[in-house]
LOGUFI-136719 format. One line per field, with one value per residue (C-alpha): residue number from 1; residue in three letters; x, y, z. Coordinates in steps of 0.001 Angstrom, whole numbers, plus 500000, padded with zeros to 6 digits. Each point is the difference from the previous one (the first is absolute). Example, Ala and Ser with C-alpha at 12.3 -4.5 7.8 and 13.67 -1.06 7.14 Angstrom:
<atoms>
num = (1,2)
residu = (ala,ser)
east = (512300,501370)
north = (495500,503440)
up = (507800,499340)
</atoms>
This chain:
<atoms>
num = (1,2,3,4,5,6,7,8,9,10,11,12,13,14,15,16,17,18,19,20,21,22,23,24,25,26,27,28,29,30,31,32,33,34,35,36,37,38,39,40,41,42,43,44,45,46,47,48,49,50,51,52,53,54,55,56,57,58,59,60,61,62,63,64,65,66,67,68,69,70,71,72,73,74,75,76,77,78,79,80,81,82,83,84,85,86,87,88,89,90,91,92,93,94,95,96,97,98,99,100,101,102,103,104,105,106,107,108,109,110,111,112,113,114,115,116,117,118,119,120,121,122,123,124,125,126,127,128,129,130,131,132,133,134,135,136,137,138,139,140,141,142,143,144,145,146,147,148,149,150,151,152,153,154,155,156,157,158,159,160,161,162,163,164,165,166,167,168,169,170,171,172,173,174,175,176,177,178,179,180,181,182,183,184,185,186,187,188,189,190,191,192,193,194,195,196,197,198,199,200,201,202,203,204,205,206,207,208,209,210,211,212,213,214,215,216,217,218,219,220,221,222,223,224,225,226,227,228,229,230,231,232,233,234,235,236,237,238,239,240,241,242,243,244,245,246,247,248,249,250,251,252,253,254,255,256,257,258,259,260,261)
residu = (unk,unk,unk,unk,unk,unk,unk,unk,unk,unk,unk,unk,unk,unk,unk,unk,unk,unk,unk,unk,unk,unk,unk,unk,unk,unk,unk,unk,unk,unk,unk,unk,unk,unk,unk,unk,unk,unk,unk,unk,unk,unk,unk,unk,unk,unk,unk,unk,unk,unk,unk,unk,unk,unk,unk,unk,unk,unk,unk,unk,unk,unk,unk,unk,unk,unk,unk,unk,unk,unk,unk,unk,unk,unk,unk,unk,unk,unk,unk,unk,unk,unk,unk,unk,unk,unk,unk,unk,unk,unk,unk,unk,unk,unk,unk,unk,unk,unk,unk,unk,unk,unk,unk,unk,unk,unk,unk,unk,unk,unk,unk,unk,unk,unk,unk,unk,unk,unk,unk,unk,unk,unk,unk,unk,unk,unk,unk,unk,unk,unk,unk,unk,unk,unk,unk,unk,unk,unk,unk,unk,unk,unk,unk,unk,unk,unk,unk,unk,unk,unk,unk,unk,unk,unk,unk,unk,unk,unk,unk,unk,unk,unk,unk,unk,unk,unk,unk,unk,unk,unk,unk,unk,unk,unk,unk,unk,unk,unk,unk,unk,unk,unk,unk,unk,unk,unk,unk,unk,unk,unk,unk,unk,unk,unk,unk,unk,unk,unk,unk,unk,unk,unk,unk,unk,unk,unk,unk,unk,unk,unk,unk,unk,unk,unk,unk,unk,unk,unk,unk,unk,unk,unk,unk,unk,unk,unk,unk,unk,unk,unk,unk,unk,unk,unk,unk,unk,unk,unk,unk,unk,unk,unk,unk,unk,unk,unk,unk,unk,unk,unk,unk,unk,unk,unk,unk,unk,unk,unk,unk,unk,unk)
east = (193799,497727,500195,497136,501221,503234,498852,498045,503144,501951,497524,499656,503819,500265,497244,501675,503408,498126,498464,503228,501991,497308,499255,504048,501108,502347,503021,501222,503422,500772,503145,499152,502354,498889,498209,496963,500329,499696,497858,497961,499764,499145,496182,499218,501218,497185,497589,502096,499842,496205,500924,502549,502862,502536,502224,503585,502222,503401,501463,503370,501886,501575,499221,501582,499083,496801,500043,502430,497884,496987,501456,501925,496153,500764,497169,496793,499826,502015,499146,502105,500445,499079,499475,503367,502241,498153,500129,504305,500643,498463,501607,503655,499573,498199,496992,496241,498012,497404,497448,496641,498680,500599,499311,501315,502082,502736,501424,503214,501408,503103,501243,502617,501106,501862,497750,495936,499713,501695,501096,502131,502292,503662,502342,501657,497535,499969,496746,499062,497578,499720,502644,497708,499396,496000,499821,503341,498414,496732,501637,502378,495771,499756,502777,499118,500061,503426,501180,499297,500334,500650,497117,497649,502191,496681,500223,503136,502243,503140,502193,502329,496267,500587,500015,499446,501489,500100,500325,502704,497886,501829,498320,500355,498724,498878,498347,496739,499105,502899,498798,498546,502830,502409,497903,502215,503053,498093,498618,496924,498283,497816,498546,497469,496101,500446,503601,499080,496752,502213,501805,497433,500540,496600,500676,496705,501409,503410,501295,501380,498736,497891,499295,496412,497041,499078,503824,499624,502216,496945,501397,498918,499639,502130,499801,501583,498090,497611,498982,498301,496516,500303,496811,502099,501650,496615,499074,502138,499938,496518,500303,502989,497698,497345,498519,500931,504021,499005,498960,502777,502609,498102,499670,503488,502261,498280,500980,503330,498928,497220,498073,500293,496717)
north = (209095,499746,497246,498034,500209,499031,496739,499087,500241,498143,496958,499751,499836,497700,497701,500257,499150,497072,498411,500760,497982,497581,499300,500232,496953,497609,499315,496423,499285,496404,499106,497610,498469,501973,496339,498865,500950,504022,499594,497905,502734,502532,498008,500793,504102,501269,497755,500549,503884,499948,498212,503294,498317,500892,497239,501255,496975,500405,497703,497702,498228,497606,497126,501668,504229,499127,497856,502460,502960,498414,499563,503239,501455,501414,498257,498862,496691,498405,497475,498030,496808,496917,498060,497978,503025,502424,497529,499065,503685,501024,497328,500925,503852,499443,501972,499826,499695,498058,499272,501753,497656,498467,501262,498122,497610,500025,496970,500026,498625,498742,502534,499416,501704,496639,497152,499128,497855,499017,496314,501526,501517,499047,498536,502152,502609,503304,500770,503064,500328,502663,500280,500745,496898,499046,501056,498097,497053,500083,500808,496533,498232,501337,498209,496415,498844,501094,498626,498781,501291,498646,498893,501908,503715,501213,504270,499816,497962,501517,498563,498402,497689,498862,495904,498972,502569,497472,502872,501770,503122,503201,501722,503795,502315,503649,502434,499821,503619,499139,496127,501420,502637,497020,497097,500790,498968,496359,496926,500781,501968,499448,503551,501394,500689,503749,500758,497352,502609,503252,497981,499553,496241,498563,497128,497780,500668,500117,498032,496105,498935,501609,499256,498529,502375,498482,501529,501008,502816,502947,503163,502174,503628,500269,502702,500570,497077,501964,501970,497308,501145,503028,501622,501268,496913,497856,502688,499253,496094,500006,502266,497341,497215,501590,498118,503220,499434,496036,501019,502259,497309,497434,502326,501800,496883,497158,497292,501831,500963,498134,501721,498375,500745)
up = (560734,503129,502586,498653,496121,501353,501558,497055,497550,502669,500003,496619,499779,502256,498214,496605,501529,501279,497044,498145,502305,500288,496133,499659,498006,502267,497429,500036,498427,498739,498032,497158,497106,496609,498423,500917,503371,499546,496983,502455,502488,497734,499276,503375,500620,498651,501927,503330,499216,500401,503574,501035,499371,497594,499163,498896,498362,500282,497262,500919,497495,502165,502976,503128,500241,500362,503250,501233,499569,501134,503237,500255,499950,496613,498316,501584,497870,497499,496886,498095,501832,500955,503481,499885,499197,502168,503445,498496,499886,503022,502069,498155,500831,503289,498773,501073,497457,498651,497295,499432,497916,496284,496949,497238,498799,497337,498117,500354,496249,498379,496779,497151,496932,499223,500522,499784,502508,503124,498897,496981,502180,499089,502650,501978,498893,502676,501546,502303,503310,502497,502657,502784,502136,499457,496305,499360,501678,497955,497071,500670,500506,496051,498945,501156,496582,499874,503272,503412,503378,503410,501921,501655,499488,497895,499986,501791,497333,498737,497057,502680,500784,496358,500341,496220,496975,496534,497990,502249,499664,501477,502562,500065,502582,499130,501311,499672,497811,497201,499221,496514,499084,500622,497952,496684,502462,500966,498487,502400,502898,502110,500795,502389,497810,501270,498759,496608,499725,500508,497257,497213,500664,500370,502193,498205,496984,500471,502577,499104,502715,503078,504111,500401,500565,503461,500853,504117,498968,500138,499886,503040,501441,502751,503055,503770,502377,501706,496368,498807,501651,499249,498320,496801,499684,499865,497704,497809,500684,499124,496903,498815,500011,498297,496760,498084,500812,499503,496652,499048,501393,497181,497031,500335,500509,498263,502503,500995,503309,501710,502787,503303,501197)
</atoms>
């Protein structure tokens, strides 16, 4: 090969290594709980694809990993919270992270295989909520028919903040994932709309009795502080509250999950 052919092959190496790299998709990893939140997420890969990104979920089954790998850098974003746990958990583990933005909202609801409604609950009847501080506190908010809490203790009630309990209900906290494997064990839940979902429990249709719609509890993508400007993160922001994932959120779960946006 002569000097000049040699050149030419060498540039147009060079070129093609250039526009590989360049139209190289950027891969962005974001842990998500199974339901809605990676069937969610899954509306917008093919959209964020066109955009050179290539959006790998990582699915969790559980309230903690998540946070934990988000901030040991093994996942670029995580989904499957909302605002009060997020800001609780980060302060407990000393982590800095923060939201992205809201997506939706899920009712949290009430479930029995014993009962129809929440009044016919029998005296000294046994009734689960998470055991994690902010759902346990809204899931105490869902049971104000049942009984009353001390003043002003909102999110961060626990049963000790119990002031008024006519029906000497029995407060049992579990973690969070097993709340429908253990409802044959209890007079009543009340269970998370993703792990009720996971389920088959349809929390409109099923539930006894379910938090309000205008709930502040919006479930959010969380990332590193600093991430949150990122250009593949407002990618994917933007692609989240698209009408096309406000459409899917409506058709798919019926009133279940209501978007946030």
């Amino acid at each position: 090969m002569n000097k000049r052919n040699f050149l030419i092959t060498a540039a147009l190496s060079a070129a093609l290594c250039f526009f590989g790299t360049a139209n190289a998709a950027e891969t962005l990893k974001i842990g998500a709980s199974p339901v809605p939140h990676a069937d969610i997420l899954k509306v917008v890969q093919p959209e964020l694809a066109k955009k050179g990104i290539d959006l790998k979920i990582i699915e969790f089954s559980d309230y903690v990993q998540p946070n934990l790998a988000l901030s040991d850098k093994d996942l670029d974003a995580n989904f499957f919270q909302h605002l009060p746990y997020l800001e609780a958990f980060s302060k407990d583990h000393r982590l800095n992270l923060v939201s992205a933005g809201a997506v939706h909202i899920e009712p949290m609801g009430v479930y029995s295989k014993k009962v129809k409604n929440l009044t016919d609950l029998k005296k000294g009847a046994s009734v689960a909520i998470p055991n994690d501080p902010t759902n346990g506190g809204r899931a105490l908010q869902v049971l104000a028919g049942l009984i009353k809490m001390k003043d002003g203790v909102g999110v961060n009630g626990t049963p000790l903040d119990i002031t008024d309990n006519p029906k000497r209900i029995r407060i049992v906290e579990v973690e969070a994932a097993t709340l429908p494997r253990a409802l044959d064990d209890l007079d009543a839940a009340v269970i998370n709309s993703n792990y009720a979902l996971g389920a088959k429990l349809n929390p409109t249709k099923d539930a006894i009795a379910i938090e309000a719609k205008d709930s502040p509890y919006a479930n959010v993508v969380a990332v590193r502080a600093g991430d949150e400007n990122k250009p593949a993160i407002k990618e994917l922001m933007s692609s989240l509250h698209s009408p096309e994932v406000k459409k899917f959120i409506g058709d798919k779960y019926n009133g279940a999950v209501v978007p946030a946006f």
